[in-house]
C-alpha positions in Angstrom: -19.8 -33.0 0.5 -18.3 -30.6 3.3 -15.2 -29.5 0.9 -17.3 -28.7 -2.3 -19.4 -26.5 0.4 -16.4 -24.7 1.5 -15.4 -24.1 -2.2 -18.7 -22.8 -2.9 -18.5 -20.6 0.2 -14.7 -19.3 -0.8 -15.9 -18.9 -4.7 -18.8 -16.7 -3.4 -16.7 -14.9 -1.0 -14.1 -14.3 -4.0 -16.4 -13.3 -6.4 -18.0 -10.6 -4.1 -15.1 -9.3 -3.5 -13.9 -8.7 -6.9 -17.2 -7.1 -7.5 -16.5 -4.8 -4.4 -13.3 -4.1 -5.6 -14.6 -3.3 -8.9 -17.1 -0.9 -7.1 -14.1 0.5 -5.1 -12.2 1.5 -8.2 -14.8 2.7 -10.4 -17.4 4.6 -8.3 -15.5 4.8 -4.7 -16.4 3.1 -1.4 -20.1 4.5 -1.1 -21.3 2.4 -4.4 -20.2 -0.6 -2.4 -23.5 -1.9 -0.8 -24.9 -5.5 -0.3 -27.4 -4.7 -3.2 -24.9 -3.1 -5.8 -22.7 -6.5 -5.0 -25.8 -8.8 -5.7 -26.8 -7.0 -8.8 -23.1 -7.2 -10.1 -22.9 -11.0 -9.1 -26.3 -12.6 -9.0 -25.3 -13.5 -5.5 -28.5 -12.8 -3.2 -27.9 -10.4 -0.7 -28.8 -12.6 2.5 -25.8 -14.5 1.3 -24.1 -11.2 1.3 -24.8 -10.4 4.9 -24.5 -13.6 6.1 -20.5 -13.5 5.1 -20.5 -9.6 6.0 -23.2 -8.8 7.9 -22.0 -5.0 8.6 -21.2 -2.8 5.5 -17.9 -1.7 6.8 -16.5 -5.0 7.0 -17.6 -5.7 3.4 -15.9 -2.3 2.5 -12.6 -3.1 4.3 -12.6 -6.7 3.3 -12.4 -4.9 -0.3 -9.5 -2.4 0.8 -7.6 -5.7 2.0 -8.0 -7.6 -1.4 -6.4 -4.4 -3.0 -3.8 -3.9 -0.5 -2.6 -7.4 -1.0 -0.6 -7.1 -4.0 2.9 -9.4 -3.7 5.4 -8.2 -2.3 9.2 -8.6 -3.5 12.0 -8.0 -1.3 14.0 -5.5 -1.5 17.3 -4.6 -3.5 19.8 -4.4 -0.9 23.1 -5.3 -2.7 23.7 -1.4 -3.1 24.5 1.1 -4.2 21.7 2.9 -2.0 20.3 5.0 -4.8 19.4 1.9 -6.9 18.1 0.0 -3.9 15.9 3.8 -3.3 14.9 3.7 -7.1 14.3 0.0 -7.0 12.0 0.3 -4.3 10.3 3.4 -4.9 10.0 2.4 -8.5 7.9 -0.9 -7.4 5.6 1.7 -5.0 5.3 4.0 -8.2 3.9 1.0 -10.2 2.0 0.1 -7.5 0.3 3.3 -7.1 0.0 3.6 -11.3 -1.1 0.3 -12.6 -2.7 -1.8 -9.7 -6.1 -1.4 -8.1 -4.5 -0.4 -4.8 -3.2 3.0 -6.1 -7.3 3.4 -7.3 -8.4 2.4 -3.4 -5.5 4.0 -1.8 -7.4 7.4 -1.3 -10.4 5.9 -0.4 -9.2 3.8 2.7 -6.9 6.6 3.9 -10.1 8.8 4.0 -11.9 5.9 6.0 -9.1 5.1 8.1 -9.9 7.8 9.6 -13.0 7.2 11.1 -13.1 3.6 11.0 -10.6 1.8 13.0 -10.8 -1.8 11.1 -9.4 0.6 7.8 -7.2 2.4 10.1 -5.4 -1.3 11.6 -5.3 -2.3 7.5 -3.8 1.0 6.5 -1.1 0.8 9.4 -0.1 -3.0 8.6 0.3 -1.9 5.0 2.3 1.1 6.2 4.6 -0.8 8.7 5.1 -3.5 5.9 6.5 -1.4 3.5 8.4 0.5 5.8 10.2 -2.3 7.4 11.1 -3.2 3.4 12.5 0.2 2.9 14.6 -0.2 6.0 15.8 -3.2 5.2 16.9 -1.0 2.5 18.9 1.7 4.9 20.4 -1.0 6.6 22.1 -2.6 4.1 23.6 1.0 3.6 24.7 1.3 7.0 26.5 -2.3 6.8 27.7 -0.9 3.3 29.2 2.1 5.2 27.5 4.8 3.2 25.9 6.0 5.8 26.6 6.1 9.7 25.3 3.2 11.4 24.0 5.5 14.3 21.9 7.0 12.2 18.4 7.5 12.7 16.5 6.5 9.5 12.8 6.5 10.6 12.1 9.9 8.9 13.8 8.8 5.8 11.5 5.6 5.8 8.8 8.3 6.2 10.0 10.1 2.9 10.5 7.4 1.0 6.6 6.3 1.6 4.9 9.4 2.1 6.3 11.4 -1.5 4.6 9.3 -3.5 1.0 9.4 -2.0 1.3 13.4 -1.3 2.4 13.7 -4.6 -0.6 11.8 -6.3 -3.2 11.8 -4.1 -2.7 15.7 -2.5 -1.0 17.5 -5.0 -2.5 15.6 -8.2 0.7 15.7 -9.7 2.0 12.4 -11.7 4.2 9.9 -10.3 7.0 9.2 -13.5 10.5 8.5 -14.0 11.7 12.1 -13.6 10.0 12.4 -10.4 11.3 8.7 -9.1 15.0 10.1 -10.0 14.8 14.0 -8.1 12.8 12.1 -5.5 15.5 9.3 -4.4 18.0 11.8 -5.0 16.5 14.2 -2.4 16.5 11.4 -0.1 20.1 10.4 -0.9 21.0 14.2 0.0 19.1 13.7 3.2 21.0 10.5 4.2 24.6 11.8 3.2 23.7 15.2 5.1 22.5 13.9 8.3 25.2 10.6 8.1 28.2 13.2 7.5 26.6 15.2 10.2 26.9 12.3 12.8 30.1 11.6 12.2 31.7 14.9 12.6 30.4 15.0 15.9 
């Protein structure tokens, strides 16, 4: 009897949060409320606020169902532009075709005022960061780039272009961009590698 009450409780909890997450992409995070969830599920809203019983952790348990889209490890067999486009390519889709690139905006704007979004935001951040320097690494053991080098404003490139681009400039994230973009990095990398060793 316990078990087919904890599947009940996880079904209700799932379906919610699709509903949320629905909310989230369609009419942004102030249509997500207790009663817009119940009228979307059925689900009675004292069942609503007995699994979140304060609105912002309904919100942010939304943002976290859209920010955990799987994860693939990184290209790292080289050369470092195709690990660069590889990577980037797979935040681009992201971003395009995923419900997180729909949230994305929203949860940086409440990340700033809500630290619950903010610690979400920042283990999503750090994530894909230590990816991407995975990513430099391999480089460094590769030898195309100085192993003293510093890459933590690289990994700051690689992740911040794409959101500036789509979320602050409006401008789209395609192919053309992907290719100037890694190859801007690239030129970065060589610069500040070739840089290093001629001291």
């Amino acid at each position: 009897m316990e078990k087919s009450e904890d599947q009940r409780l996880i079904a209700t909890r799932s379906e919610s949060l699709d509903a949320a997450l629905l909310l989230l992409q369609q009419e942004g995070v102030l249509a997500v409320t207790h009663a817009a969830i119940s009228a979307k599920t059925g689900i009675s809203r004292s069942t609503l606020y007995r699994h979140w019983p304060n609105l912002d952790e309904l919100r942010n348990a939304a943002f976290a169902r859209a920010a955990t889209t799987p994860r693939n490890l990184p290209r790292t067999n080289g050369p470092l532009k195709t690990d660069l486009i590889w990577i980037l390519g797979h935040l681009m889709m992201a971003l395009n075709e995923t419900p997180w690139g729909h949230v994305a905006p929203q949860i940086i704007a409440v990340a700033a005022t809500d630290e619950q979004a903010r610690e979400l935001l920042s283990k999503w951040i750090k994530d894909r960061g230590a990816d991407v320097e995975k990513v430099f690494d391999a480089a460094k053991a590769r030898g195309e780039i100085s192993k003293d080098m510093d890459v933590s404003q690289l990994i700051e490139l690689v992740i911040a272009g794409p959101y500036f681009r789509k979320f602050v400039a409006g401008l789209p994230l395609d192919h053309d961009w992907l290719d100037a973009h890694v190859d801007l990095i690239c030129i970065a990398a060589l610069s500040q590698s070739n840089d290093l060793e001629s001291d």
